[in-house]
mmJSON file of the N, C-alpha and C atoms, coordinates in Angstrom:
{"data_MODEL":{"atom_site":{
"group_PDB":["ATOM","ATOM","ATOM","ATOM","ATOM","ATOM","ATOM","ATOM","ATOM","ATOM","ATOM","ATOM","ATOM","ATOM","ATOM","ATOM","ATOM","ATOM","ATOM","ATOM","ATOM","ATOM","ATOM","ATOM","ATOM","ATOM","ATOM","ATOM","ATOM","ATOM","ATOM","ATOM","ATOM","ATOM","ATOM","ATOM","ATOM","ATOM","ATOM","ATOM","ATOM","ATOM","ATOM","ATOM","ATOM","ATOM","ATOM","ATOM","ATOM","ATOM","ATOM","ATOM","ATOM","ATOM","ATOM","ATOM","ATOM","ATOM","ATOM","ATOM","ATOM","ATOM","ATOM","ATOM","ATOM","ATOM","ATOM","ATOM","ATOM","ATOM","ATOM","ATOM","ATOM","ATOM","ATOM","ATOM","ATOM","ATOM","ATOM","ATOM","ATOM","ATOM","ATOM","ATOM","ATOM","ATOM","ATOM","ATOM","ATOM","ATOM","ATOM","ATOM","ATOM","ATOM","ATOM","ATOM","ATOM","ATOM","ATOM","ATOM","ATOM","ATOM","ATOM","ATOM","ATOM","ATOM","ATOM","ATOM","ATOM","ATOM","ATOM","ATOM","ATOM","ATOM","ATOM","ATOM","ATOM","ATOM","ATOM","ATOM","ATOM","ATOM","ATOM","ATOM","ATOM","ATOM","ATOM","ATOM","ATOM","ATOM","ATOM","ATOM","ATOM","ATOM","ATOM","ATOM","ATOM","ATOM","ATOM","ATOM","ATOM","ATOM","ATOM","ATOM","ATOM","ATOM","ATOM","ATOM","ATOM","ATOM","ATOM","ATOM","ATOM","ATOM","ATOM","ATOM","ATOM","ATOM","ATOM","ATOM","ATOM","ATOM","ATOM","ATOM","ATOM","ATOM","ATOM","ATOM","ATOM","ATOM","ATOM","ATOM","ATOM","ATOM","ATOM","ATOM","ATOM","ATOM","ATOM","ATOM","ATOM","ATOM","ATOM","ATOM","ATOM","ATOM","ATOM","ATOM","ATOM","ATOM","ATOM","ATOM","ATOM","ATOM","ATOM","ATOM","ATOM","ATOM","ATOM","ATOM","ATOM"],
"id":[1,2,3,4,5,6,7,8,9,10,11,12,13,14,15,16,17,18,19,20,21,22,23,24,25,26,27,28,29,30,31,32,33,34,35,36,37,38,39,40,41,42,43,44,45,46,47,48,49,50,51,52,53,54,55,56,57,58,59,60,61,62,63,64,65,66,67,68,69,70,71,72,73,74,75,76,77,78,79,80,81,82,83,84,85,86,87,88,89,90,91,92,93,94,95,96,97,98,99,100,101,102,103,104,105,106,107,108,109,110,111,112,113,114,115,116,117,118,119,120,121,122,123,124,125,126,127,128,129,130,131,132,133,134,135,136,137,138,139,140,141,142,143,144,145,146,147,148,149,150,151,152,153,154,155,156,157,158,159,160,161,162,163,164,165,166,167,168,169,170,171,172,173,174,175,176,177,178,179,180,181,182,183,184,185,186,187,188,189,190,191,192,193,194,195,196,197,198,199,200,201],
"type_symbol":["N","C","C","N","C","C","N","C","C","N","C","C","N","C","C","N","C","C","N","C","C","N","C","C","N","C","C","N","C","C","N","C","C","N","C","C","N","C","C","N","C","C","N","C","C","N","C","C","N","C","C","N","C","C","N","C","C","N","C","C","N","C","C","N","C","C","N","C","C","N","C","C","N","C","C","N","C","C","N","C","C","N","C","C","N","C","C","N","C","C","N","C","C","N","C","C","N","C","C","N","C","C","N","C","C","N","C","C","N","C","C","N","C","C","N","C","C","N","C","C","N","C","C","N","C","C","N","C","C","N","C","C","N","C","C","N","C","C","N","C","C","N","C","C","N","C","C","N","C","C","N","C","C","N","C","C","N","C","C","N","C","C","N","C","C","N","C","C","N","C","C","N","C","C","N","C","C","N","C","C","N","C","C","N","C","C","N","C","C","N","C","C","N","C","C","N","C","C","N","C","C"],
"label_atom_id":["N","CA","C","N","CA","C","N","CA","C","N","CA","C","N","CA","C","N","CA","C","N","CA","C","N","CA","C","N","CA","C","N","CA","C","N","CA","C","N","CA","C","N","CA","C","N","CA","C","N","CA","C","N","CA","C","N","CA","C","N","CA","C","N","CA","C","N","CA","C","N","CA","C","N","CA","C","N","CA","C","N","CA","C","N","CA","C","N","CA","C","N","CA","C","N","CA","C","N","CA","C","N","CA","C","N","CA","C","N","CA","C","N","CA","C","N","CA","C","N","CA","C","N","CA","C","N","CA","C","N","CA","C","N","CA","C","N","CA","C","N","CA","C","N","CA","C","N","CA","C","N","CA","C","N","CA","C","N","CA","C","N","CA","C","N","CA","C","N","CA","C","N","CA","C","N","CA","C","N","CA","C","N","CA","C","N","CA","C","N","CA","C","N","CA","C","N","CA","C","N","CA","C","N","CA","C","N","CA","C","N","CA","C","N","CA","C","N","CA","C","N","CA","C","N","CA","C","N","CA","C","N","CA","C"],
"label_alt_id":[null,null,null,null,null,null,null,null,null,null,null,null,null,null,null,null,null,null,null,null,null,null,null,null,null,null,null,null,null,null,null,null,null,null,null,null,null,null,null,null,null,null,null,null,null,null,null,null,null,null,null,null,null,null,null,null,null,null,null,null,null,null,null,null,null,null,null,null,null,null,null,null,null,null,null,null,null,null,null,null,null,null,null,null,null,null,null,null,null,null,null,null,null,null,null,null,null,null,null,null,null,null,null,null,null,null,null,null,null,null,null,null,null,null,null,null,null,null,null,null,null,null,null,null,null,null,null,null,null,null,null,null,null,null,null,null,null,null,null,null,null,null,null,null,null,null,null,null,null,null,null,null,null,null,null,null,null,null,null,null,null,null,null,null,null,null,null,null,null,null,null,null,null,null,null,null,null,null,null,null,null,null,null,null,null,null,null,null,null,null,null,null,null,null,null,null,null,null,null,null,null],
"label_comp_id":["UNK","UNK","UNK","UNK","UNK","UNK","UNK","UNK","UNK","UNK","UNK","UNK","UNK","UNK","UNK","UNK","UNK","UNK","UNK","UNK","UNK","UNK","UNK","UNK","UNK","UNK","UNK","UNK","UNK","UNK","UNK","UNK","UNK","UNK","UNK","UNK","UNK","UNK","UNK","UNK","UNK","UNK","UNK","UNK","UNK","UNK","UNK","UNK","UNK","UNK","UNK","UNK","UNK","UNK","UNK","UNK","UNK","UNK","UNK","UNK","UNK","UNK","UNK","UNK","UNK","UNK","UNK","UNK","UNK","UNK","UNK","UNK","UNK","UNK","UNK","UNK","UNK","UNK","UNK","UNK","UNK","UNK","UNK","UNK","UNK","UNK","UNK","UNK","UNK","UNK","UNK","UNK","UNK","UNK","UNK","UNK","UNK","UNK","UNK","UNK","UNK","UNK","UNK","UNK","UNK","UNK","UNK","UNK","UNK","UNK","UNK","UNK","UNK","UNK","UNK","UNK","UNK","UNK","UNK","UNK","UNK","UNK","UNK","UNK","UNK","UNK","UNK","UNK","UNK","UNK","UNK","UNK","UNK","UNK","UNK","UNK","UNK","UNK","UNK","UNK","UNK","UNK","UNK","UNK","UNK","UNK","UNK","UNK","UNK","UNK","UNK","UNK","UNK","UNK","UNK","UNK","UNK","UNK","UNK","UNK","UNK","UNK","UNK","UNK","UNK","UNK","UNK","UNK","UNK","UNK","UNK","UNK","UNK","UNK","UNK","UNK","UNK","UNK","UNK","UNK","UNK","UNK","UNK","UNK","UNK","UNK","UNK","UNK","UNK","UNK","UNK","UNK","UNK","UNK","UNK","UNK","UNK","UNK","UNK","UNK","UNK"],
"label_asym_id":["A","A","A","A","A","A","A","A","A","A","A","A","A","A","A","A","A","A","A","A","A","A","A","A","A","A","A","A","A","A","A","A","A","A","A","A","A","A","A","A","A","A","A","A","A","A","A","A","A","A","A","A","A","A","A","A","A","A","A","A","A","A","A","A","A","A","A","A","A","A","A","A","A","A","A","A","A","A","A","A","A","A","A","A","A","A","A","A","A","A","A","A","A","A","A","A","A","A","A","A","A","A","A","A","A","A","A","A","A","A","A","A","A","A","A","A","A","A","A","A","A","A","A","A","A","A","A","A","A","A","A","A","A","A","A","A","A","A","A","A","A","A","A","A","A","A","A","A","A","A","A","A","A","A","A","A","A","A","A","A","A","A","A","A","A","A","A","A","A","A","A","A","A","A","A","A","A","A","A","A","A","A","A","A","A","A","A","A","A","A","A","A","A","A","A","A","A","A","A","A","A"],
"label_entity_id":["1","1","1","1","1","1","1","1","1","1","1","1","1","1","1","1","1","1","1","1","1","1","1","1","1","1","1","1","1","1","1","1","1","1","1","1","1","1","1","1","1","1","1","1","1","1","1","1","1","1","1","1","1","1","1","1","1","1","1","1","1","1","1","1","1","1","1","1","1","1","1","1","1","1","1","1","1","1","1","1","1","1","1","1","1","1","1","1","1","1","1","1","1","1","1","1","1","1","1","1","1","1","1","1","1","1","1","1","1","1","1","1","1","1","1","1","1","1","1","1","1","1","1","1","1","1","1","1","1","1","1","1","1","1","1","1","1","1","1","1","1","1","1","1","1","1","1","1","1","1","1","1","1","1","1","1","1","1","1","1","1","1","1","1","1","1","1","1","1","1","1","1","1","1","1","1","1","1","1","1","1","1","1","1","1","1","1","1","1","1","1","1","1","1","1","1","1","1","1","1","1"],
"label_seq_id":[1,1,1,2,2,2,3,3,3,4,4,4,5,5,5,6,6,6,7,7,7,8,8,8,9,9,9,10,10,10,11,11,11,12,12,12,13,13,13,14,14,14,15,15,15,16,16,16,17,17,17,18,18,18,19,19,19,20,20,20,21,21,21,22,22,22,23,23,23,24,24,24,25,25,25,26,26,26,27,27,27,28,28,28,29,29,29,30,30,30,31,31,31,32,32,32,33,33,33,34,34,34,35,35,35,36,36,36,37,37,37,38,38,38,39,39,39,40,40,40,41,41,41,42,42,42,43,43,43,44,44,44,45,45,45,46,46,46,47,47,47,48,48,48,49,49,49,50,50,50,51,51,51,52,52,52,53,53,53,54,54,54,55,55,55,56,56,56,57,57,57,58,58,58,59,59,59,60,60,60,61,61,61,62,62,62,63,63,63,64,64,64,65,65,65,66,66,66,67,67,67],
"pdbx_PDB_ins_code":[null,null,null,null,null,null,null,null,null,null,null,null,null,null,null,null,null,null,null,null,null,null,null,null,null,null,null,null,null,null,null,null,null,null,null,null,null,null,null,null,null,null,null,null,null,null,null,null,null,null,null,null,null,null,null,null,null,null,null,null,null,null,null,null,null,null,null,null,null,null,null,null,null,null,null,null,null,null,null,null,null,null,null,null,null,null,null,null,null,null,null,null,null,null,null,null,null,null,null,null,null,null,null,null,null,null,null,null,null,null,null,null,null,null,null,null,null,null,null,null,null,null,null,null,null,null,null,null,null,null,null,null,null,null,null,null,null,null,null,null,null,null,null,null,null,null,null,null,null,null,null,null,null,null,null,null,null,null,null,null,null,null,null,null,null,null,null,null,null,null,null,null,null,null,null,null,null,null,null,null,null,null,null,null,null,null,null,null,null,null,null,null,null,null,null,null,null,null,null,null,null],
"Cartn_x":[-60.045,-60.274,-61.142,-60.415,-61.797,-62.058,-63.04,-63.798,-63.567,-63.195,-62.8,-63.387,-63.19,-63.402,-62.004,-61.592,-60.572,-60.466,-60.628,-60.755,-59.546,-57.759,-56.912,-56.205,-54.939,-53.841,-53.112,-53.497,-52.549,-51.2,-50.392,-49.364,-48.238,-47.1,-46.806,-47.077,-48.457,-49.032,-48.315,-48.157,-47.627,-48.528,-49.657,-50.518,-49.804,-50.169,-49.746,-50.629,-50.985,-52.162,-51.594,-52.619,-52.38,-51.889,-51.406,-50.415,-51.352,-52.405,-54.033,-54.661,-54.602,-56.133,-56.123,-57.285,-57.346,-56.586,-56.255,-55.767,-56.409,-57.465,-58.494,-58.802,-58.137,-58.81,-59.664,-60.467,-61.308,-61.162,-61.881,-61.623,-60.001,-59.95,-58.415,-58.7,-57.541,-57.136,-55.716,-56.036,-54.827,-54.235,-53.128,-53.027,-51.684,-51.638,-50.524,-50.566,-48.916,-48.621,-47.656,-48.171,-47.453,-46.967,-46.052,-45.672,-46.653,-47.777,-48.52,-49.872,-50.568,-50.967,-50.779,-52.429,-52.246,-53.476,-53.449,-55.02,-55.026,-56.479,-57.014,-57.676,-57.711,-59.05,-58.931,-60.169,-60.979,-60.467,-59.346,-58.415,-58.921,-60.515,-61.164,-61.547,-62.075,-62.715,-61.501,-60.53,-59.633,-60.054,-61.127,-61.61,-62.653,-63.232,-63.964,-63.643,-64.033,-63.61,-62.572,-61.918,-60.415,-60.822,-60.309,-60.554,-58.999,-58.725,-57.702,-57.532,-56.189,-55.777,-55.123,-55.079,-53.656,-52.447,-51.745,-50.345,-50.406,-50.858,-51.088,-52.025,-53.191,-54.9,-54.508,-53.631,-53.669,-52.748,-51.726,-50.913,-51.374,-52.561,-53.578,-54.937,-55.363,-56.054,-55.305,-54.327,-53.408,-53.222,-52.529,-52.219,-53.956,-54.413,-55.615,-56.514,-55.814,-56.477,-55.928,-54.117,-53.73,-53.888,-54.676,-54.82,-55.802],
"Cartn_y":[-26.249,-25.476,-26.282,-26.192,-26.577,-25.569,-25.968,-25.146,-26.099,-25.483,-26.355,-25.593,-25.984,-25.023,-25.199,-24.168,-23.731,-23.499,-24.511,-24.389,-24.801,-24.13,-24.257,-23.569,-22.926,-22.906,-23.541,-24.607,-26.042,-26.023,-26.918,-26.985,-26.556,-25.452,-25.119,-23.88,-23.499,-22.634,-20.857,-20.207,-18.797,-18.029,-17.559,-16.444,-15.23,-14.827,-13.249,-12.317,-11.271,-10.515,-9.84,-9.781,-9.23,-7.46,-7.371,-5.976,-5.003,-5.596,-4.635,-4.567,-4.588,-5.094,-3.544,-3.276,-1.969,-1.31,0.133,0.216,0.322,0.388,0.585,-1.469,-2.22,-4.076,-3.936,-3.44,-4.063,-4.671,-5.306,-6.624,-7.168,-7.4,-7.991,-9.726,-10.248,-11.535,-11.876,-13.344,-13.716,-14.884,-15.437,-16.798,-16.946,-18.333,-19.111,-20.647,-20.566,-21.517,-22.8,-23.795,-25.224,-25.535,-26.712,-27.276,-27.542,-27.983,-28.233,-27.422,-26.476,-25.96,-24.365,-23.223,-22.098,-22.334,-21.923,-21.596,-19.786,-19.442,-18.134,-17.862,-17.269,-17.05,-15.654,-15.364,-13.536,-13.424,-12.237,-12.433,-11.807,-11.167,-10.867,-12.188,-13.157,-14.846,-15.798,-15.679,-16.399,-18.069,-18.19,-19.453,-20.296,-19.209,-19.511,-20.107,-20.869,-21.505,-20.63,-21.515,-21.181,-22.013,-21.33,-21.974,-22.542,-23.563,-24.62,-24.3,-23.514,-23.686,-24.964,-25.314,-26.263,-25.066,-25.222,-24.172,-23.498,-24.56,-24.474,-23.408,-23.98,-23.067,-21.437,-21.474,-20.212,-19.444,-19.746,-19.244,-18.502,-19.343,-19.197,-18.288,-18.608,-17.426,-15.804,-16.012,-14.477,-13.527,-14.674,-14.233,-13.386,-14.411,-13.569,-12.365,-12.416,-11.114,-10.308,-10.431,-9.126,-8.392,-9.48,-8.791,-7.606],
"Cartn_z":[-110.729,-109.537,-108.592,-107.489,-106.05,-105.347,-104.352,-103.385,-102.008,-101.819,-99.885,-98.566,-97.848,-96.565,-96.136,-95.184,-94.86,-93.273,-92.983,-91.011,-90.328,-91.147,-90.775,-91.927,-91.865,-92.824,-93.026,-92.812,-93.125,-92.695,-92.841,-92.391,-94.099,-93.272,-94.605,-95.731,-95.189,-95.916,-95.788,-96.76,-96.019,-97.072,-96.476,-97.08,-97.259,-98.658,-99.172,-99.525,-99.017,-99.405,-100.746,-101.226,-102.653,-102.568,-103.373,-103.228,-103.998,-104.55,-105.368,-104.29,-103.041,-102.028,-101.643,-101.349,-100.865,-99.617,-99.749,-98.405,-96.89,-97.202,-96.401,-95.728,-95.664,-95.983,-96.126,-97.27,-98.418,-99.256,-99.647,-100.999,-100.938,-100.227,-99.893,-100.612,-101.05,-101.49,-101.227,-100.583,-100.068,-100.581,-101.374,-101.776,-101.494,-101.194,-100.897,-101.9,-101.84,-103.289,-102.417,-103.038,-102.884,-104.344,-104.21,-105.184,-106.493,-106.163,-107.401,-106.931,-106.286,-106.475,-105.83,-106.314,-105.885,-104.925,-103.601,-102.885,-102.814,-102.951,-102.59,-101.713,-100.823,-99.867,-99.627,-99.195,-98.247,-97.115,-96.823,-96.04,-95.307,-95.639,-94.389,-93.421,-93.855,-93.597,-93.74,-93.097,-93.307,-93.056,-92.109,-91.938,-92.694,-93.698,-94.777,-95.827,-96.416,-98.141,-98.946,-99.734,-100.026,-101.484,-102.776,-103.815,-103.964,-104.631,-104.945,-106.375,-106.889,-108.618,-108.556,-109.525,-110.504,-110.53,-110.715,-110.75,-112.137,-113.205,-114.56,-114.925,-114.485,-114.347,-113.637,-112.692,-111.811,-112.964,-113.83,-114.764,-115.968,-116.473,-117.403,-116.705,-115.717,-115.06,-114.989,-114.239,-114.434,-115.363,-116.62,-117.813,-118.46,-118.529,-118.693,-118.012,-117.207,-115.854,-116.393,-116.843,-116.964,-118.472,-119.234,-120.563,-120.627],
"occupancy":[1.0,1.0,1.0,1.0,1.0,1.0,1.0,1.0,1.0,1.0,1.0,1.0,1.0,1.0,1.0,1.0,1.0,1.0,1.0,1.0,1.0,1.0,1.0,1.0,1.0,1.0,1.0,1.0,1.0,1.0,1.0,1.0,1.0,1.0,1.0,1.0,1.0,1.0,1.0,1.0,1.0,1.0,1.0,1.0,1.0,1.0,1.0,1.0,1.0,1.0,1.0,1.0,1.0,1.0,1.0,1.0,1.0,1.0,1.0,1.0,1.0,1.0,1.0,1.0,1.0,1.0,1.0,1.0,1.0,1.0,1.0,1.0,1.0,1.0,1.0,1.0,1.0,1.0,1.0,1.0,1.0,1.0,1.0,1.0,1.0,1.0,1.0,1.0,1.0,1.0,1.0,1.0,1.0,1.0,1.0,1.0,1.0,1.0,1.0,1.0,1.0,1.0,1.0,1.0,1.0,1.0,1.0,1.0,1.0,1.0,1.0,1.0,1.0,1.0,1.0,1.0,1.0,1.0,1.0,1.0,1.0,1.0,1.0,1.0,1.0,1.0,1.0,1.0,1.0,1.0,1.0,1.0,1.0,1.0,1.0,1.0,1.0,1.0,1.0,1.0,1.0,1.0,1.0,1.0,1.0,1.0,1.0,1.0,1.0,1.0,1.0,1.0,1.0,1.0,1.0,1.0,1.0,1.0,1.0,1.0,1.0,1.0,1.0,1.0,1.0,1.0,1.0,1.0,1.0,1.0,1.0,1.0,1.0,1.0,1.0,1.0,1.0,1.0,1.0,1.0,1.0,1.0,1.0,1.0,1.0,1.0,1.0,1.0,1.0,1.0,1.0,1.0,1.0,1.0,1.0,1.0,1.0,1.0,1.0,1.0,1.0],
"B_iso_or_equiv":[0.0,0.0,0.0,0.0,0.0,0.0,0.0,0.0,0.0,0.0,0.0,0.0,0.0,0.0,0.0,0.0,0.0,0.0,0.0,0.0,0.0,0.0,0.0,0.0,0.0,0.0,0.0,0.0,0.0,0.0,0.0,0.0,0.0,0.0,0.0,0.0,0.0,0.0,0.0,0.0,0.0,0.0,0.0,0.0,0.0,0.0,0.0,0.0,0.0,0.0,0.0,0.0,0.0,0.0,0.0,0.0,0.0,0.0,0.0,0.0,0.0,0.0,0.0,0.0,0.0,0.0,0.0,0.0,0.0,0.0,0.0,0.0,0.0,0.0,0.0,0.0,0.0,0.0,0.0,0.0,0.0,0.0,0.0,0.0,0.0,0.0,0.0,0.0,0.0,0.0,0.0,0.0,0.0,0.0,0.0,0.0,0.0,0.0,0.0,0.0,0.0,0.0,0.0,0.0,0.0,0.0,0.0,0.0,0.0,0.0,0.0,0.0,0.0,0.0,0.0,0.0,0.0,0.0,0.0,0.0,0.0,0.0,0.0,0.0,0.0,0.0,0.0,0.0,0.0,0.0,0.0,0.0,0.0,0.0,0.0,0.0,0.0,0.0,0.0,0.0,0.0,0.0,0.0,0.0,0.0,0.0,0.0,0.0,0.0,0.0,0.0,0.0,0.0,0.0,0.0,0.0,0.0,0.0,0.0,0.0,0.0,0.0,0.0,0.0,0.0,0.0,0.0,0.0,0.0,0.0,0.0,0.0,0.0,0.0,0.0,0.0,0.0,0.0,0.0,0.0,0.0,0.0,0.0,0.0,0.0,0.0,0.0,0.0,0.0,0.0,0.0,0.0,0.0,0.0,0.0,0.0,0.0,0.0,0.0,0.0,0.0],
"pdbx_formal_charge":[null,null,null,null,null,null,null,null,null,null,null,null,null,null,null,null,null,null,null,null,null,null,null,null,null,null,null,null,null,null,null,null,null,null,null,null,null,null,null,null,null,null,null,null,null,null,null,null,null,null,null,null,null,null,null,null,null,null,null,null,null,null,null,null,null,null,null,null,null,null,null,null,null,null,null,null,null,null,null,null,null,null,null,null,null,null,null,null,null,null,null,null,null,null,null,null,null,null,null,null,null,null,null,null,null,null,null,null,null,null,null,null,null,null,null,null,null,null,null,null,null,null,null,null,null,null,null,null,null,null,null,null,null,null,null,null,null,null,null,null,null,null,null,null,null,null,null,null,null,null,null,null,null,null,null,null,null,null,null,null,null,null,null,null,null,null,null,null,null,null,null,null,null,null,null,null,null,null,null,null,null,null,null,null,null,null,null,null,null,null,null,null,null,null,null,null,null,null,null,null,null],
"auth_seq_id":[1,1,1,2,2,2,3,3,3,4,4,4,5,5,5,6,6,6,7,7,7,8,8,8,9,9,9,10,10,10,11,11,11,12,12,12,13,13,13,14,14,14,15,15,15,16,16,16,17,17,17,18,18,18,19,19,19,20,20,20,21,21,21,22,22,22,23,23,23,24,24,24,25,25,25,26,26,26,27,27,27,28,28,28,29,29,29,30,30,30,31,31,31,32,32,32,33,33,33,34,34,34,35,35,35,36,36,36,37,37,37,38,38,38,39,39,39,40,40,40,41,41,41,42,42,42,43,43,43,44,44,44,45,45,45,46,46,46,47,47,47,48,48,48,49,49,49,50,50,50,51,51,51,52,52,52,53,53,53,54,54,54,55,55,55,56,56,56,57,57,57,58,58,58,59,59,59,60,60,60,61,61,61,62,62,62,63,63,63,64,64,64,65,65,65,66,66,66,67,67,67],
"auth_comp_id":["UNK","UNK","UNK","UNK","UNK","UNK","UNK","UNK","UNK","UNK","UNK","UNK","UNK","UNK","UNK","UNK","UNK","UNK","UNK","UNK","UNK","UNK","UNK","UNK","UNK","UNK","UNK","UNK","UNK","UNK","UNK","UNK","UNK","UNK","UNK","UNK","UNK","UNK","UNK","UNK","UNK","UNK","UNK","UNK","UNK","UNK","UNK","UNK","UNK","UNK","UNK","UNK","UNK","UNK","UNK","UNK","UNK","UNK","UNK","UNK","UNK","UNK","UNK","UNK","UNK","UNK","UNK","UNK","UNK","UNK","UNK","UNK","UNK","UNK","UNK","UNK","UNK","UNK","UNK","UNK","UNK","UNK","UNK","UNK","UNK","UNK","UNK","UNK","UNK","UNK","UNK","UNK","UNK","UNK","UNK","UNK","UNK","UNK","UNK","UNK","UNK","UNK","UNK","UNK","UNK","UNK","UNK","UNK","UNK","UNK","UNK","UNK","UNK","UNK","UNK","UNK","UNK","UNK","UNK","UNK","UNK","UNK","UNK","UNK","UNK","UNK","UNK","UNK","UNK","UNK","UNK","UNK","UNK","UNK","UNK","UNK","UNK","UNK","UNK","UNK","UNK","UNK","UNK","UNK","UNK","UNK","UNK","UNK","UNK","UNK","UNK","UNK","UNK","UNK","UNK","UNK","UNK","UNK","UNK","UNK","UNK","UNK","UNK","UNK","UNK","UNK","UNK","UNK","UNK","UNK","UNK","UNK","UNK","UNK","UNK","UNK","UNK","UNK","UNK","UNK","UNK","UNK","UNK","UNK","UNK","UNK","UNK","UNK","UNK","UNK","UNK","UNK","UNK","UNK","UNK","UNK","UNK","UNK","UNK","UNK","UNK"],
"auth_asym_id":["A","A","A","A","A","A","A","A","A","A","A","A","A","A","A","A","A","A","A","A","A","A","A","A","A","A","A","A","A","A","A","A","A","A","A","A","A","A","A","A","A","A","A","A","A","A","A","A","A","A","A","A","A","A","A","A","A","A","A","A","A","A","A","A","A","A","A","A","A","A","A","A","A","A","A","A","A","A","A","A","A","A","A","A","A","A","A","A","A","A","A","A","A","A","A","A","A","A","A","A","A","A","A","A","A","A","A","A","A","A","A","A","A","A","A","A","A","A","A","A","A","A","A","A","A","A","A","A","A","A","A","A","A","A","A","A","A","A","A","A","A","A","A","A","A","A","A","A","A","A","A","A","A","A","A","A","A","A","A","A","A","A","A","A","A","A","A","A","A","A","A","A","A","A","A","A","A","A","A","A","A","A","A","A","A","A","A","A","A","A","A","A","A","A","A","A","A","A","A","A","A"],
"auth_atom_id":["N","CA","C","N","CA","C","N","CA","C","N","CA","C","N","CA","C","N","CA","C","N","CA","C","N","CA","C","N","CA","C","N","CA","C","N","CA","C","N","CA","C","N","CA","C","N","CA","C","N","CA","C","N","CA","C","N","CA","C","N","CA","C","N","CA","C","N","CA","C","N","CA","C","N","CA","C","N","CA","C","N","CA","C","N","CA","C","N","CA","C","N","CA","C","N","CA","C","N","CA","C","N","CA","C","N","CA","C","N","CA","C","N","CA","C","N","CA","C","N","CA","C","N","CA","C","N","CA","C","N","CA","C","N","CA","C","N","CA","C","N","CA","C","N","CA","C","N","CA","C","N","CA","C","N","CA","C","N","CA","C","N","CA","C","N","CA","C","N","CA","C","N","CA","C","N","CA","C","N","CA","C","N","CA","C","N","CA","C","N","CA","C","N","CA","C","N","CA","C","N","CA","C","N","CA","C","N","CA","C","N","CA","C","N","CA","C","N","CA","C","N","CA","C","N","CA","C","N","CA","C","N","CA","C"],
"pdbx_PDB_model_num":[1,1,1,1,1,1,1,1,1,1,1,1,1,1,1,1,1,1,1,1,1,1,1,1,1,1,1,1,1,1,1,1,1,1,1,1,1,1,1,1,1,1,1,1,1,1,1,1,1,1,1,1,1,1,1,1,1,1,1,1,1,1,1,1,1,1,1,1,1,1,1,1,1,1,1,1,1,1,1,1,1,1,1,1,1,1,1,1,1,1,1,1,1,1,1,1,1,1,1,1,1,1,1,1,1,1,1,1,1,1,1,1,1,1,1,1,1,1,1,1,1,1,1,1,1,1,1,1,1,1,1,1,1,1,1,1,1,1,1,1,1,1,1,1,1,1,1,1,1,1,1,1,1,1,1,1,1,1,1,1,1,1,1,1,1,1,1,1,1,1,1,1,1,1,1,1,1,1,1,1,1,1,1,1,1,1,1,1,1,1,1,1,1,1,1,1,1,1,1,1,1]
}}}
């Protein structure tokens, strides 16, 4: 995992808000997937830091979320 700042959506990028986020946009999470990795960011702060998975790590993170 990284920690980046996020002072663009890069080229390419297509953010998805998470389909758990509140209905109210609270605690909202937004990630968009490339070839080899997953990014996340606060889709309130879209210009704020964005954590960086491995595709692998984000698979193994999930799996374990949903246990």
């Amino acid at each position: 995992m990284t920690l980046k700042p996020s002072a663009s959506d890069g080229p390419g990028l297509e953010w998805i808000k998470s389909t758990h986020s509140g209905s109210d946009n609270n605690d909202c999470v937004e990630t968009a997937t490339t070839t080899d990795a997953v990014h996340v960011r606060d889709s309130k702060d879209k210009q704020g830091p964005q954590l960086d998975f491995t595709r692998g790590a984000w698979t193994r993170f999930v799996a374990h979320a949903r246990a």
